[in-house]
C-alpha positions in Angstrom: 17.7 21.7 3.5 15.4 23.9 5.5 12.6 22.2 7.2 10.7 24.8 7.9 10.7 26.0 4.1 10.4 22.6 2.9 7.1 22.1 5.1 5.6 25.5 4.3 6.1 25.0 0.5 4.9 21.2 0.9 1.3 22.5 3.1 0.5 24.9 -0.2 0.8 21.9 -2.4 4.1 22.1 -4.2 4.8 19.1 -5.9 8.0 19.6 -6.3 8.6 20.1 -2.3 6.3 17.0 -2.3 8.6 14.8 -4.0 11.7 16.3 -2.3 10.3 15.4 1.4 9.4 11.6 0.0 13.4 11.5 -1.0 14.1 12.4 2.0 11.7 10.2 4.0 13.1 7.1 1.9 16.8 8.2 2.7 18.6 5.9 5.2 21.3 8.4 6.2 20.9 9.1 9.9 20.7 13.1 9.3 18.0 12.0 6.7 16.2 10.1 8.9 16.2 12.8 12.2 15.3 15.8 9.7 12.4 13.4 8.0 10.8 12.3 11.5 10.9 16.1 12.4 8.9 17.2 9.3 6.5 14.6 9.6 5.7 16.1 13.4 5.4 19.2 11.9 2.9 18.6 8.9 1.1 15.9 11.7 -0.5 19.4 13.2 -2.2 20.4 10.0 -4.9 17.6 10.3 -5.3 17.2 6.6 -7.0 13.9 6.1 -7.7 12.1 2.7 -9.1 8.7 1.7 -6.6 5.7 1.4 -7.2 3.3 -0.9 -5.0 0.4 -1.4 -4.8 -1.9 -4.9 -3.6 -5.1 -5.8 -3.5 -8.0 -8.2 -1.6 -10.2 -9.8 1.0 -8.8 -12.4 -0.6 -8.6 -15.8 -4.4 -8.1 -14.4 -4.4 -4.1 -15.6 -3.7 -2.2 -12.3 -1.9 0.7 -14.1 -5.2 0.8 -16.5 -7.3 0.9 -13.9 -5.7 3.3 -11.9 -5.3 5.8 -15.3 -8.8 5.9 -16.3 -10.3 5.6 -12.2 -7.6 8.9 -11.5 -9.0 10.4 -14.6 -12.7 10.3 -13.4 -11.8 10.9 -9.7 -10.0 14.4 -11.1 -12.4 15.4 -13.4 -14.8 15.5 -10.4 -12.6 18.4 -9.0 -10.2 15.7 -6.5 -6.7 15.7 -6.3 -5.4 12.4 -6.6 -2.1 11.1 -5.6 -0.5 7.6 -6.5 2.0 5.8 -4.9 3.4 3.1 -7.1 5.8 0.3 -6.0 7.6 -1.3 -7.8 9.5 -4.5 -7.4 13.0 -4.8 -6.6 15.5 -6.7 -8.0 17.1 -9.4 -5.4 20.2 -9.1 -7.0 20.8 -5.9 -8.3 18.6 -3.9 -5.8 17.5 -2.0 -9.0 13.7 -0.8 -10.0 12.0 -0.2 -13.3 9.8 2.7 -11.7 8.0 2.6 -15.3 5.0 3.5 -13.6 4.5 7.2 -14.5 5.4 5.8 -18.6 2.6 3.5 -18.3 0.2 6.1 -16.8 0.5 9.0 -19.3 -2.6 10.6 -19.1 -3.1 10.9 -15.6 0.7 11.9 -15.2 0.0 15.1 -17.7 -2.9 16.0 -15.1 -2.3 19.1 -13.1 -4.7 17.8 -10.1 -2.7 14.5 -9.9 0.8 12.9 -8.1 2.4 10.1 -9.3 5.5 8.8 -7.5 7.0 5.9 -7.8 9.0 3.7 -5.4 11.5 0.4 -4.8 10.3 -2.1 -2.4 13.5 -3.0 -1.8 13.5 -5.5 1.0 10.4 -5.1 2.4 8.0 -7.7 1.5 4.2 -7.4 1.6 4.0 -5.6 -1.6 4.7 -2.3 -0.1 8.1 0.1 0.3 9.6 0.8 4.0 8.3 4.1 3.9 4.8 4.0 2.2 3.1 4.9 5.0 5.1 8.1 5.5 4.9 9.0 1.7 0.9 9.0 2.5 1.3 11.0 5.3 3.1 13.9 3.4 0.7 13.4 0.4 -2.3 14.2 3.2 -0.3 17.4 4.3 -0.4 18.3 0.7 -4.0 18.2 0.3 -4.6 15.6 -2.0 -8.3 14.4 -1.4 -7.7 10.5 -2.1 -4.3 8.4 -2.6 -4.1 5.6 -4.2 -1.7 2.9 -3.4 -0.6 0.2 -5.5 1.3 -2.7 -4.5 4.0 -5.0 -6.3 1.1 -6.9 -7.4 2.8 -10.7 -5.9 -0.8 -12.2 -5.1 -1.9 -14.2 -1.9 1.1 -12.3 0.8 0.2 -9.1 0.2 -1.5 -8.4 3.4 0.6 -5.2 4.5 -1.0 -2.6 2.3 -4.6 -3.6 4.4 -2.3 -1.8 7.4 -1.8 1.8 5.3 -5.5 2.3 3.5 -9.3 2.6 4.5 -10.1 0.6 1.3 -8.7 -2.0 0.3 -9.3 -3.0 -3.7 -8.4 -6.6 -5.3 -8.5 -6.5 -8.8 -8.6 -9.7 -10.2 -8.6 -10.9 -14.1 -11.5 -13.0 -16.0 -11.4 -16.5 -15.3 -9.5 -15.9 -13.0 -10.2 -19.3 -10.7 -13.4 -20.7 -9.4 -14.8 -20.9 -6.2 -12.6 -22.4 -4.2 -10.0 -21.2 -5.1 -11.2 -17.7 -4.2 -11.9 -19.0 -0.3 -8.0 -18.8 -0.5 -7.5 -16.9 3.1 -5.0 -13.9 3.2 -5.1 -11.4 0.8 -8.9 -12.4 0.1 -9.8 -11.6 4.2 -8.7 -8.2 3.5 -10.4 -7.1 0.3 -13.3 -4.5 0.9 -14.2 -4.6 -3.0 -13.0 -7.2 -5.7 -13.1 -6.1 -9.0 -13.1 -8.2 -12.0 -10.9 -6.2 -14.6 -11.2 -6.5 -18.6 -15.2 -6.9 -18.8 -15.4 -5.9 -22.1 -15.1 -7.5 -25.5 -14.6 -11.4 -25.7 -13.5 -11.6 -22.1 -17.0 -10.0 -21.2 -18.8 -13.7 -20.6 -15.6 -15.1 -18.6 -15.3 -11.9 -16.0 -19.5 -11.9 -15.4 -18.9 -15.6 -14.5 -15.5 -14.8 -12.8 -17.5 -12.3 -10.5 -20.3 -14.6 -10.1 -17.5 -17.0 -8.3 -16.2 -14.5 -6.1 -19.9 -13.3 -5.1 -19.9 -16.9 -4.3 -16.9 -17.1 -2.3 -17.4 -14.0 -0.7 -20.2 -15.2 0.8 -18.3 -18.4 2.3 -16.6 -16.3 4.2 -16.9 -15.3 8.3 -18.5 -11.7 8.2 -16.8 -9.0 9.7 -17.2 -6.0 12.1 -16.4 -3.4 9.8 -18.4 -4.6 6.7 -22.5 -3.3 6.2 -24.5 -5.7 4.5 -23.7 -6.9 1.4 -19.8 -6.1 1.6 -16.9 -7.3 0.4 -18.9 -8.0 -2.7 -17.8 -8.3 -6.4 -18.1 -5.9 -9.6 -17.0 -6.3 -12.9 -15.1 -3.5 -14.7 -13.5 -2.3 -17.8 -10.9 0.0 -17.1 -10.0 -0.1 -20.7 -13.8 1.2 -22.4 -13.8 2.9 -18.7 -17.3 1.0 -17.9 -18.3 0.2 -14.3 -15.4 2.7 -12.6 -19.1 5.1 -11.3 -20.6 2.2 -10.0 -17.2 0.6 -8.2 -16.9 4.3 -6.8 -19.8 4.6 -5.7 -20.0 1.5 -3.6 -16.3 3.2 -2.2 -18.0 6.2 -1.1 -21.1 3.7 0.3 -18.7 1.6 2.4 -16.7 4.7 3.7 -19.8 6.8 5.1 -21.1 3.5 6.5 -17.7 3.2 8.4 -17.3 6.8 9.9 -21.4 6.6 10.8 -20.5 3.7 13.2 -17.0 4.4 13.9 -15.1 1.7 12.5 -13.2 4.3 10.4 -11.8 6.0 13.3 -11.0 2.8 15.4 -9.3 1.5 12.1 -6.8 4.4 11.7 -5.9 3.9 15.4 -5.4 0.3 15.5 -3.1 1.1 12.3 -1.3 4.0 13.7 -0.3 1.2 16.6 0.6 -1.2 14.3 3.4 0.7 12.4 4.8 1.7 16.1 5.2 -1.9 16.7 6.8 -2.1 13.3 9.1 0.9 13.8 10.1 -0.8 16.8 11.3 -4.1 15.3 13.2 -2.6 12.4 14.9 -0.7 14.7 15.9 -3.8 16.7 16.9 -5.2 13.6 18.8 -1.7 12.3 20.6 -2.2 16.2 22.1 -6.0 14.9 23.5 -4.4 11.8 25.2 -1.6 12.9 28.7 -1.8 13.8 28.9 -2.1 17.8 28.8 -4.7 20.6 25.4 -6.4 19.1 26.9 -7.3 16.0 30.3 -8.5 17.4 28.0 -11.0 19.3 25.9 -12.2 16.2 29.3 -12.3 14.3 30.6 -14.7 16.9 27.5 -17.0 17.5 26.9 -17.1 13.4 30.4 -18.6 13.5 29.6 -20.7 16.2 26.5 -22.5 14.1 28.5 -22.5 11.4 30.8 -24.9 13.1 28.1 -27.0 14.3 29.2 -25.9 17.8 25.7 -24.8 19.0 22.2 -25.0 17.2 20.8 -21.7 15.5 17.9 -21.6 18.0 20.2 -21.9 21.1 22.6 -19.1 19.3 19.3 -16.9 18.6 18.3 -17.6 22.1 21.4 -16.8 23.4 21.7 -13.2 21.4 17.9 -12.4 22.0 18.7 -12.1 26.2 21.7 -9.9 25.4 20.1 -7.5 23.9 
């Protein structure tokens, strides 16, 4: 594969070169891996920036809806939008569904959107190993916002605040009351919460819904990076497509406010630092699972606890000043 090629095609915004370089950024071959990091350097000099915007929710609250008719509107205002699905794997099979493009059939038929689907394989936090690097490439592209949506597991999913400059909770109607919306975690993280399937019956139940997270919202310590008013609450209907200009708008709002003072900036670096420190420790952890001296070790203490000859935080110990 030519790297040079691949890169040039992938700056002009071919989507087929697109999806090539995320392949090869989610391979775990060695050769893989050295020719990924080296196009990623490469495409890092073109300075391309879009907006991040990260989504979750519990399974069954309408993300794929959402993100349809919300890619819809964002294209038809002349944006390129690319999503970056993930989809849960299976813990024994390893296998994925990757149905997400099927369950997005509009927005997958239009030309100024990217749809790509992924495993999450063993990484928990609702995102895949390599999401942030699929972003990057995306960027390099010249999409103008990418959307990322998570496994949709609830409270855990914490990572995707670490890859996006928003960070959406989409929530269903009567979805719990006020205390249970103080719940710390995910809720800490959310910029906007939005209160899917406000229309027909379920109209009453997600205006109340909202009114309890407003309520929650406000129970919670403020922080640096929020105006006045924010995270707040909105109800929506991705369905009849109702509240999607006003939920986008208070995007755009929040954004503006953040690169005005800073905070977007100081974000992306304090992000950038973060996924260093994360590269690090998967690549201890890579070191213990390759065949060599560190494994023999782990091999031998492992047997050792099995035997009840030494506890597993004496063994761990033990390893840990080896290394």
């Amino acid at each position: 594969m030519d790297m040079t090629d691949l890169a040039s095609r992938l700056a002009s915004g071919d989507r087929r070169a697109l999806a090539r370089a995320i392949t090869l950024v989610e391979s775990r071959r060695a050769d893989h891996r050295e020719a990924a990091l080296a196009l990623l350097a490469d495409l890092a000099r073109s300075g391309r920036e879009a907006l991040r915007i990260g989504l979750s929710g519990t399974p069954g609250v309408g993300k794929s809806t959402f993100i349809e008719s919300f890619g819809l509107r964002l294209t038809g205002q002349g944006l390129k939008v690319a999503v970056l699905a993930v989809d849960p794997s299976s813990a024994r099979s390893g296998g994925s569904i990757l149905g997400d493009k099927t369950r997005m059939e509009r927005l997958s038929r239009d030309p100024q959107a990217f749809i790509r689907p992924s495993p999450s394989q063993t990484h928990l936090g609702g995102v895949a190993r390599r999401t942030r690097e699929a972003v990057a490439l995306c960027e390099a592209a010249g999409f103008d916002v990418i959307l990322i949506e998570t496994v949709g597991v609830g409270q855990s999913e914490t990572v995707v605040a670490q890859l996006c400059d928003l960070f959406l909770l989409l929530l269903a109607p009567a979805g719990g009351d006020e205390l249970q919306g103080v719940k710390r975690g995910i809720m800490e993280m959310a910029d906007l919460i939005l209160v899917n399937k406000a229309d027909g019956d379920l109209k009453p139940a997600a205006l109340r819904t909202v009114a309890d997270y407003a309520g929650a919202l406000r129970l919670l310590r403020r922080r640096p990076q929020d105006p006045e008013g924010f995270p707040k609450a909105m109800p929506v209907s991705a369905l009849e497509e109702q509240g999607l200009a006003d939920a986008w708008a208070e995007m755009q709002a929040l954004v503006a406010w953040r690169r005005e003072t800073g905070h977007f900036d100081r974000r992306r670096a304090e992000q950038a630092r973060h996924w260093f420190e994360e590269e690090v420790r998967e690549g201890l952890l890579a070191v213990l699972s390759r065949p060599g001296p560190a494994r023999d070790r782990m091999a031998r203490l492992g047997a050792a606890v099995t035997r009840g000859e030494i506890t597993p935080e004496a063994a761990a110990a033990e390893l840990l000043t080896t290394l």
